[in-house]
TIRO-475507 format. One line per field, with one value per residue (C-alpha): residue number from 1; y, z, x. Coordinates in Angstrom, 3 decimals. Layout:
% TIRO-475507
i <- (NUM_...)
north <- (Y_...)
up <- (Z_...)
east <- (X_...)
//
This chain:
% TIRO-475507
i <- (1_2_3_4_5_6_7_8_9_10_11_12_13_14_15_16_17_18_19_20_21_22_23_24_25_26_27_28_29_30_31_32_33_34_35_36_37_38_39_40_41_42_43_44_45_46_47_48_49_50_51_52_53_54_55_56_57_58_59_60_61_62_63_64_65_66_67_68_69_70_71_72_73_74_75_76_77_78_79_80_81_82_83_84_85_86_87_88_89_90_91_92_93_94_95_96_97_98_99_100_101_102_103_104_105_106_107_108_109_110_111_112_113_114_115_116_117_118_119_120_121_122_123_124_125_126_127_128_129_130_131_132_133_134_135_136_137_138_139_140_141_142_143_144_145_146_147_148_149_150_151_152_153_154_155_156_157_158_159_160_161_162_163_164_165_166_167_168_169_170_171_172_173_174_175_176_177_178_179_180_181_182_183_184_185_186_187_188_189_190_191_192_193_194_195_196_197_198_199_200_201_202_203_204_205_206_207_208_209_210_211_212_213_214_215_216_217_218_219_220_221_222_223_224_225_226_227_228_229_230_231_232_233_234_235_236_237_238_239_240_241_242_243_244_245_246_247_248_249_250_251_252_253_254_255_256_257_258_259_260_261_262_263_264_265_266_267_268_269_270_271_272_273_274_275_276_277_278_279_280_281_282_283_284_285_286_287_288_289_290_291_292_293_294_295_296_297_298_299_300_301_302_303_304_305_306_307_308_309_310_311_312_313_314_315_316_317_318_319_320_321_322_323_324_325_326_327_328_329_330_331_332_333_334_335_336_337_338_339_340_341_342_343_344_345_346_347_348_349_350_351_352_353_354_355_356_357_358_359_360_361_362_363_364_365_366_367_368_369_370_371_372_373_374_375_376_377_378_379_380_381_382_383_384_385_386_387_388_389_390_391_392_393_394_395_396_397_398_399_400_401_402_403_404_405_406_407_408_409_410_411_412_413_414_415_416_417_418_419_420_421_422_423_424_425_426_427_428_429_430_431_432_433_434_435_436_437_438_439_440_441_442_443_444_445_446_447_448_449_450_451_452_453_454_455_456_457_458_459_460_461_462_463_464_465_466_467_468_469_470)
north <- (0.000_2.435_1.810_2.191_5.210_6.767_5.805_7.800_10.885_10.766_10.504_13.609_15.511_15.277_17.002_20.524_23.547_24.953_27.250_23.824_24.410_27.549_25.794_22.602_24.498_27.142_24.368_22.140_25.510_25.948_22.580_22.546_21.909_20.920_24.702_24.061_21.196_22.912_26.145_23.630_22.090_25.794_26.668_23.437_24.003_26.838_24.800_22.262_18.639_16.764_19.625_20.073_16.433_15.786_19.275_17.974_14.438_15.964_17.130_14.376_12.375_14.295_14.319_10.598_10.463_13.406_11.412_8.003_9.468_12.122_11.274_7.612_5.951_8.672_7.869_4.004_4.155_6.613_7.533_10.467_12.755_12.499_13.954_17.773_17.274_14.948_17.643_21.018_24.338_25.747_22.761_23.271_23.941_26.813_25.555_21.704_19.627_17.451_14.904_11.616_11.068_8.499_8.745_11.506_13.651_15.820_13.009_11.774_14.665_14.909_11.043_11.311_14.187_13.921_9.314_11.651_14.226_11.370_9.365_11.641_12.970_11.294_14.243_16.737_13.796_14.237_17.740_17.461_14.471_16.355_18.964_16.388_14.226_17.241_18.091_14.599_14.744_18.204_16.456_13.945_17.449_19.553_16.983_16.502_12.590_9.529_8.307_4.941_8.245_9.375_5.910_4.660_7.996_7.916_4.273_5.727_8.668_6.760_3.657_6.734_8.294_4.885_4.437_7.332_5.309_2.907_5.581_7.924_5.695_7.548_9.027_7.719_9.203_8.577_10.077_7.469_5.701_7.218_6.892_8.366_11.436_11.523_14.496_17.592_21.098_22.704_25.927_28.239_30.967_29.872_31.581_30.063_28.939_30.696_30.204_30.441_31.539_31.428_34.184_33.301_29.661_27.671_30.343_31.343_34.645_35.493_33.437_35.437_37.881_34.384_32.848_35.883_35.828_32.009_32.391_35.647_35.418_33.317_35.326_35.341_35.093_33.849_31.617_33.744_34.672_31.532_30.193_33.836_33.527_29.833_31.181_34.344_33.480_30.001_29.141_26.164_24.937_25.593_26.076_26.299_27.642_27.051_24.351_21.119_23.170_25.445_23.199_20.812_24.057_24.442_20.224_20.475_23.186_21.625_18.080_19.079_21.382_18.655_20.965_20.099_20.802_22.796_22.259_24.254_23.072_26.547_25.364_23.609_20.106_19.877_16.115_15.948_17.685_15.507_12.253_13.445_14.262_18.290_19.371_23.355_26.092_24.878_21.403_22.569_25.137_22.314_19.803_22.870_23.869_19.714_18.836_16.091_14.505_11.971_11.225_10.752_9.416_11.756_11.211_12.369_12.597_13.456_15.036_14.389_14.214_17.653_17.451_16.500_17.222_16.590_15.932_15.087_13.455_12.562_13.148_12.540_11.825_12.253_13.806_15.080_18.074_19.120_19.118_21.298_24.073_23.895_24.191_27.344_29.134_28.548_29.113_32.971_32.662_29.792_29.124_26.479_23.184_23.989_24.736_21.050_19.505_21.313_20.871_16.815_16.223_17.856_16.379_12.743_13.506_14.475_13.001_10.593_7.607_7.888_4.868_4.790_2.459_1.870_-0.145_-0.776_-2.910_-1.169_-0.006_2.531_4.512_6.677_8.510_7.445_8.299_7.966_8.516_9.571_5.744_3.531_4.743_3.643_2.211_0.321_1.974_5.245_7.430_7.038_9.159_8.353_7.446_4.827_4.811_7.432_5.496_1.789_3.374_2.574_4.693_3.783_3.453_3.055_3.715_2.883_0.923_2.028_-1.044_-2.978_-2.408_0.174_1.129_4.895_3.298_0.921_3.335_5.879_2.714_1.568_5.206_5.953_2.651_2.080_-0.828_-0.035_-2.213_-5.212_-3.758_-4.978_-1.599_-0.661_-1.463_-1.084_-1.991_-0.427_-0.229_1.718_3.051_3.547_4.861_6.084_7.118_8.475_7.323_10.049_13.319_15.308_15.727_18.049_16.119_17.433_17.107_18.201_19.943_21.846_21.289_21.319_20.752_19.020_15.886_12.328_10.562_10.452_8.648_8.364_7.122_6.399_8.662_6.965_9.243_12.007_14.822_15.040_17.002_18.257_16.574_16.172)
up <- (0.000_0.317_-2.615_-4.295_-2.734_-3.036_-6.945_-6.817_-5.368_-7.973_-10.539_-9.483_-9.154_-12.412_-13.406_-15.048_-13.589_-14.101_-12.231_-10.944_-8.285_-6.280_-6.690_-5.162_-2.149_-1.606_-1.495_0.843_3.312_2.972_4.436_7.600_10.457_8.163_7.922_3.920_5.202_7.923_5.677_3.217_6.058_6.870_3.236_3.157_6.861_5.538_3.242_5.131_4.365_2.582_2.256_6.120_6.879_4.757_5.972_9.803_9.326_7.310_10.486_13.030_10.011_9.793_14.363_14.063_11.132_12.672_15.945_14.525_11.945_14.228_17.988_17.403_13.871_14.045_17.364_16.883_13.221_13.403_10.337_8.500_6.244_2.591_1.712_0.457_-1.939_-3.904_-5.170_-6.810_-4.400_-6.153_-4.969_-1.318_1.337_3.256_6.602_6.916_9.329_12.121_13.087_11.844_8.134_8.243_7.754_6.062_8.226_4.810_3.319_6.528_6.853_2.890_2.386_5.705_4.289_1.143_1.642_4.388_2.433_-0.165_1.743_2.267_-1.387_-4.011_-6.156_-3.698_-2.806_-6.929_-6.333_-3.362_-4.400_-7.103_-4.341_-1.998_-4.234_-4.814_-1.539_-0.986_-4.153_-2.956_0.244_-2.252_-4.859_-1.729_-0.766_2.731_2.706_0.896_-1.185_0.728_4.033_1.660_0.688_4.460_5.439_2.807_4.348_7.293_6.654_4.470_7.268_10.121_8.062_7.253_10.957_11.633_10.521_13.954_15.609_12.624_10.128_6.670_6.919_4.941_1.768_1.342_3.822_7.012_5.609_6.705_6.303_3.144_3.573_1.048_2.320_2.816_1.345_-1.467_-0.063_-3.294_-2.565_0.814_1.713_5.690_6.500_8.885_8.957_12.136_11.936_14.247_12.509_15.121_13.672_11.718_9.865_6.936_7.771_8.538_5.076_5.982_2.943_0.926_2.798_2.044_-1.909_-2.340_-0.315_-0.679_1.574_4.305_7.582_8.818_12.905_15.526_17.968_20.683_18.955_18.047_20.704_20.040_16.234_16.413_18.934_16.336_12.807_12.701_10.440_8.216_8.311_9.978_8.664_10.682_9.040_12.377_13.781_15.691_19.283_16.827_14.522_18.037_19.624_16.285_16.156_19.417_18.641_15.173_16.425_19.111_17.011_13.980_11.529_9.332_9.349_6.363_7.198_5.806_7.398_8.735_11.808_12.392_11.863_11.029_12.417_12.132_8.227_7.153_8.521_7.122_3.663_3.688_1.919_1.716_0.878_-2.864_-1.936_0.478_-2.134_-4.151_-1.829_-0.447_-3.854_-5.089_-1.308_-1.227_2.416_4.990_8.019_10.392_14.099_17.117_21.168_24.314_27.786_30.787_33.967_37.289_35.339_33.653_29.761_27.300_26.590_22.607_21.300_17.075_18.186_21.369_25.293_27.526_31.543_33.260_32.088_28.790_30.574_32.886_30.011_27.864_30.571_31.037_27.056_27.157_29.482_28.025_24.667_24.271_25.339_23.307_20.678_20.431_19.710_21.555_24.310_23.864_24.275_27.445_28.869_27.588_29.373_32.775_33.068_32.472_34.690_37.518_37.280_39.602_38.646_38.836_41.203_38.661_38.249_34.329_33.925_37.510_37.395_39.598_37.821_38.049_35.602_34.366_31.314_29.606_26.244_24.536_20.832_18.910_16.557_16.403_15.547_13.965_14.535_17.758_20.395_22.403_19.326_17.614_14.140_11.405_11.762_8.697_9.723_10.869_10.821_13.551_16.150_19.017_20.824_20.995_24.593_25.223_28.812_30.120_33.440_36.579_38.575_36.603_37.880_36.078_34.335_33.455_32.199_30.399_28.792_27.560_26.303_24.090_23.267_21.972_20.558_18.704_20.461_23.260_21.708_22.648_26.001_29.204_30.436_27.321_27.032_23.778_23.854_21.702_23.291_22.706_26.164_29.355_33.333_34.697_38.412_39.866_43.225_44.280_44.178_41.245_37.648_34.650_31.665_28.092_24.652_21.308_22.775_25.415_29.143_30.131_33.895_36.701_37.819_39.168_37.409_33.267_31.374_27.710_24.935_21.388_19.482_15.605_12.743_14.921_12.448_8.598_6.967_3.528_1.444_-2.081)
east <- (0.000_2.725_4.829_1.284_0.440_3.691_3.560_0.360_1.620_4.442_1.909_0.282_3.020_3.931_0.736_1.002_0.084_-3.046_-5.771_-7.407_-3.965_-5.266_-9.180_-8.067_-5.820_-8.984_-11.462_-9.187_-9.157_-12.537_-13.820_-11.576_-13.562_-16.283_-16.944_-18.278_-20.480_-21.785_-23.159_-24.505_-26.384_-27.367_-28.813_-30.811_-32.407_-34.369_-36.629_-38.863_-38.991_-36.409_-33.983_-34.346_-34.180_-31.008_-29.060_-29.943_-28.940_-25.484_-24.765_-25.414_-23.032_-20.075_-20.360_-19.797_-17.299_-15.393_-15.162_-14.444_-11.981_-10.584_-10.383_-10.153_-8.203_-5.926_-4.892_-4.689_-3.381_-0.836_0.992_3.376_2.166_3.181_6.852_6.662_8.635_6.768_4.740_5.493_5.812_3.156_0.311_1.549_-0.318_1.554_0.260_0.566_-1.256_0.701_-1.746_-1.403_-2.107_-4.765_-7.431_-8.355_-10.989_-11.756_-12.931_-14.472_-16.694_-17.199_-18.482_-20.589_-22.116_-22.803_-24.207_-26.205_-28.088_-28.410_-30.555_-32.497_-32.845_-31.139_-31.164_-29.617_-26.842_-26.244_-25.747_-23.460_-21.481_-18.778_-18.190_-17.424_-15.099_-13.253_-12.294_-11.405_-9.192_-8.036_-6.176_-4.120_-3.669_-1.820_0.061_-0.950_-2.762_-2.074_-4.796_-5.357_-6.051_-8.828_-10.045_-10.366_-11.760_-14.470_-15.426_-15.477_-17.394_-20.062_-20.273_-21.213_-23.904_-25.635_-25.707_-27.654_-30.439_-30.167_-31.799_-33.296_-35.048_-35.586_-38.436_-41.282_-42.624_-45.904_-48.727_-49.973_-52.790_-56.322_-60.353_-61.355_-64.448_-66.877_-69.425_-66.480_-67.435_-65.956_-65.275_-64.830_-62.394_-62.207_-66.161_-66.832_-63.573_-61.514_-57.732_-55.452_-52.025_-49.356_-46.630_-43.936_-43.768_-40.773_-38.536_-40.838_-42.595_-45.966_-48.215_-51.310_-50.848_-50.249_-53.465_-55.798_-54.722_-55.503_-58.837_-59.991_-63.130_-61.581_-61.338_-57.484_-57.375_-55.284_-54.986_-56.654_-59.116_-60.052_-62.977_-64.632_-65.057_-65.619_-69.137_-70.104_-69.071_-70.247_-67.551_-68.123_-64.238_-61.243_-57.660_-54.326_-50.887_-48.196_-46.432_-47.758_-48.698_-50.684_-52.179_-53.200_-54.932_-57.151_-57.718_-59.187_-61.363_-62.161_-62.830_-64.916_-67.302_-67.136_-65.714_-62.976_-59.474_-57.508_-53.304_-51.060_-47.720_-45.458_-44.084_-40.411_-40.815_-44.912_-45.207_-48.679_-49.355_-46.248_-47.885_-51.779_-50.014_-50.525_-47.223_-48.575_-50.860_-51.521_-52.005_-54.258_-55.933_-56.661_-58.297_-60.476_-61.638_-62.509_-63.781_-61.489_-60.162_-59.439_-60.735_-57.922_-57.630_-56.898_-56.274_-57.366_-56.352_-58.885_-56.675_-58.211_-61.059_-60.895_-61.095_-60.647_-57.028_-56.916_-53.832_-52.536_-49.059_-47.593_-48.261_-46.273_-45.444_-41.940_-39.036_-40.086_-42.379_-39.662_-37.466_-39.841_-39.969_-36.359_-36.413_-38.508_-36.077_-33.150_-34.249_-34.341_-30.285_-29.146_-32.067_-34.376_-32.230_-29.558_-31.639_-33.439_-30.532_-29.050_-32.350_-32.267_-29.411_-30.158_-33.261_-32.485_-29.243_-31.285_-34.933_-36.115_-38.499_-42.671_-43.966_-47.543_-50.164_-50.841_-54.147_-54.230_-50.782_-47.582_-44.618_-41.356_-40.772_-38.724_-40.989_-44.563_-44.941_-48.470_-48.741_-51.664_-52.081_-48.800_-45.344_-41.947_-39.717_-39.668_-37.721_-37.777_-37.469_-40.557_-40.040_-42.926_-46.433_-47.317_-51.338_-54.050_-56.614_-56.061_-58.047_-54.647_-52.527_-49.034_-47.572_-43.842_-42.590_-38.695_-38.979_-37.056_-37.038_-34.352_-30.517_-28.664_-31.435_-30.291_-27.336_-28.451_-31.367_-28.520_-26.639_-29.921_-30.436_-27.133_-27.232_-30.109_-31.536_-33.781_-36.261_-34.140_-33.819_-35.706_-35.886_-38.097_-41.703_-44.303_-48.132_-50.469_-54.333_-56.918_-57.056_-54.872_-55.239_-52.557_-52.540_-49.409_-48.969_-46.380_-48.846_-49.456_-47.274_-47.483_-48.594_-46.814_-48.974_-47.525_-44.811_-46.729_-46.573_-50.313_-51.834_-50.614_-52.289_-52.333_-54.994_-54.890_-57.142_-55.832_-58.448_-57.836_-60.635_-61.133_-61.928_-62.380_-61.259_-62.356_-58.602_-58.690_-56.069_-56.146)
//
């Protein structure tokens, strides 16, 4: 392997000048410290869906690649860089690198981004790929790694991104499966719907302006204003442009008053209109105008017998709504994910267990998660939603009474396998009691701590809201 990549380097030293010289040394500059990668992953966060998905996952990639390439093989595998003067002055790199040669973290980073971003979309991978075999190239081009340090750190960079999906399946294309309505309105020009908008949602802007063009005689409100025009207007559908806290306020209101939902996804992540199958306002232009839509399945939760509590996704007991306020304070100073992870970590270093009764049986727990029909994959990181319409919650809670359970939950976590774990349970039921037998806890849905408590009753609610989708 040396002799070969020492023939190599000959080889390419050999090659005549040209411009492609400064392009190779600016572009090797330009991805140290994955800088390039990480302002790639920046451009594509600011369209929702794919782009999002594959810029986010780009970055979890090139953490493991950087570490495995990095902080680990470089350490074990130590080896000198190639000579300088195999190549021309001209090719150099003025300031050369002193860690070991292989592998090559460049091409690390590169491969782990770019297999990344293509599994997420194909045709952006096609996009990213040439950029990212250049910079690999580039490293072999200044002189500073071998080509077997590119090789290995492409394998390694590839092998980390494809192991994202232990613990982040690809998310699913179509929309969850659902009831099919055959009785919805066609609302021309939007007359008797009324559309809440949250502006402060996701990073798009206020779509109001864009709301009042495509239905001109829709009425534009929000979210406090809701229950008021709901009583007076008589409205004969409801619409919701925000993200999942938003578009579970307006579900409530919707479900319980039987009218039908119009989503037009503006929020961050937009669980709930990915799973139904709204992709945006002309999708949703189009099913209002034919009448078209599903009938979809939502949840509820009764608190001390207050309620009830509707909810489109998840609820939750435990950690997660200590975690959200914690989340909420920290946010305004560090921004929202940075702030959901500092509060992550805090919380499951400190929490302490709920003693609980769940259908009248005794258990310890550490958190109780309740999702709104059965999610995938198995596991404490439920990410997709393949059906609306079973009529089941899905309940996964991580036991407390095992030894070295909150090690052996971060081990499954960071692992992939809690599913394997006997600190993880999964049922999915149609209904569930939960009394806390330790006084009274907050209860989280979509995101939003709601009341404290220490009896829940949970209940699957089937077809309970008709959605427009074309």
């Amino acid at each position: 392997m040396n002799r070969l990549d020492e023939a190599l380097m000959r080889h390419s030293g050999r090659l005549r000048p040209s411009p492609l010289d400064r392009g190779m040394k600016k572009l090797s500059k330009a991805a140290n410290h994955s800088v390039l990668w990480l302002c790639v992953a920046g451009v594509l966060a600011l369209r929702k869906g794919r782009p999002r998905r594959a810029g986010l996952r780009g970055v979890a990639s090139i953490a493991g690649a950087s570490f495995s390439a990095s902080l680990v093989a470089k350490r074990l595998l130590p080896r000198r860089r190639p000579a300088a003067e195999l190549l021309p002055v001209h090719r150099r790199l003025t300031k050369r690198p002193t860690s070991s040669s292989f592998p090559s973290g460049h091409a690390a980073s590169a491969a782990a981004f770019t297999t990344a971003v293509a599994m997420e979309s194909p045709a952006l991978g096609a996009v990213v790929a040439p950029v990212a075999a250049a910079v690999a190239y580039s490293r072999v081009h200044t002189g500073v790694h071998w080509p077997s340090d590119v090789a290995a750190g492409a394998l390694i960079g590839a092998g980390a991104a494809l192991l994202t999906r232990r613990w982040w399946p690809i998310g699913q294309t179509e929309a969850a499966s659902a009831r099919e309505h055959h009785a919805l309105e066609q609302l021309i020009d939007g007359e008797g719907l009324v559309v809440v908008v949250n502006p402060a949602s996701g990073f798009g802007g206020d779509p109001s302006e864009d709301i009042a063009r495509t239905w001109p005689k829709a009425r534009v409100v929000e979210v406090d204003e809701l229950d008021t025009v709901v009583a007076d207007y008589g409205p004969r559908a409801l619409g919701v442009a925000g993200g999942d806290g938003t578009v579970a306020a307006v579900a409530a209101v919707a479900a319980a008053n039987r009218l039908p939902l119009v989503l037009i996804p503006a929020g961050t992540l937009n669980h709930f209109a990915r799973d139904v199958g709204a992709t945006g306002l002309e999708d949703a232009a189009r099913a209002v105008a034919a009448g078209d839509g599903v009938l979809v399945d939502l949840a509820a939760v009764t608190v001390d017998g207050e309620g009830p509590r509707w909810f489109v996704n998840t609820a939750s007991l435990g950690g997660y709504p200590d975690m959200v306020r914690l989340r909420d304070k920290l946010q305004d100073r560090w921004g929202k994910w940075p702030a959901a992870a500092i509060a992550l970590f805090k919380v499951l270093r400190t929490s302490r267990p709920l003693r609980v009764e769940l259908n009248g049986e005794r258990h310890l727990v550490w958190m109780l998660f309740v999702g709104n029909g059965p999610y995938r994959p198995k596991g404490f990181a439920p990410t997709m939603r393949p059906a609306l319409d079973r009529g089941l919650m899905d309940v996964r809670y991580i036991r407390a009474d095992t030894r070295f359970s909150r090690a052996r939950f971060f081990l499954g976590a960071l692992l992939g396998s809690l599913n394997q774990s006997r600190t993880y349970k999964h049922l999915e039921t149609r209904w569930l009691d939960v009394r806390v037998l330790d006084g009274s806890v907050a209860i989280a849905t979509d995101g939003e701590v709601g009341p404290t408590g220490s009896t829940f009753q949970f209940r699957a609610r089937p077809a309970a809201l008709a959605v427009y989708r074309s």
